[in-house]
C-alpha positions, 0 to 999 in steps of 0.5 A, a space after each residue: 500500500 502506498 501513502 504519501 504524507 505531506 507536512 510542513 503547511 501553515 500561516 505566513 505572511 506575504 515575502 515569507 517562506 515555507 518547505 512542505 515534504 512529502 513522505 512515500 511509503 511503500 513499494 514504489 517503482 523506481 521510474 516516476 515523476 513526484 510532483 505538488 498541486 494546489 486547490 484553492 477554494 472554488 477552483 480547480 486543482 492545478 499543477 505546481 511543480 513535478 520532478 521526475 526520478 531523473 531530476 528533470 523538473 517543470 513549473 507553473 508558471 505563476 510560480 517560476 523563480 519563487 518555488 524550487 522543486 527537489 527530492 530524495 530518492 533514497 528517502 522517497 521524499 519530495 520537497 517544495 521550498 516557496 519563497 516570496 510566497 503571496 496571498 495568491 499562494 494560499 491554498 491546499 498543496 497535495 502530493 502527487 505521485 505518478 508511475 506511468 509505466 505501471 498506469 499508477 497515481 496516489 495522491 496524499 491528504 493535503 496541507 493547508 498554506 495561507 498567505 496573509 497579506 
């Protein structure tokens, strides 16, 4: 059984910055792509950032030189480092982990991010 469990999550003001992580466990496939996703209230869910098990990485647009994708394969953990975040940043970040190969997708519970202005 695979679980993603995001933390780091919570109240900053706008300019500041926060690091969420995202722990898998379980038996995951070598080849995959990790990736963070956002939903805020009365939209839908939209890509952040992804990084693939080769490092190769991609972003969103709106958050292109404030927020740095990495991970560790050896822990299986995915990171997110948002910098200069904005109120516009608020919403709940989800986990996301893909293994196309094997046709799998797991998502984790979700970890609230408010920006106050």
């Amino acid at each position: 059984q695979v679980q993603l469990v995001e933390s780091g999550g919570g109240l900053v003001q706008a300019g500041g910055s926060l690091r969420l992580s995202c722990a898998i466990s379980g038996s995951v496939f070598s080849i995959n792509v990790m990736g963070w996703y956002r939903q805020a209230p009365g939209k839908q869910r939209e890509l952040v950032a992804r990084i693939g098990s080769s490092g190769w990485t991609n972003y969103a647009d709106s958050v292109k030189g404030r927020f740095t994708i990495s991970r560790d394969n050896a822990k299986n953990t995915v990171y997110l480092q948002m910098n200069s975040l904005k109120p516009e940043d608020t919403a709940v970040y989800y986990c996301n982990l893909e293994v196309s190969m094997a046709g799998q997708n797991y998502w984790g519970q979700g970890t609230q991010v408010t920006v106050s202005s």
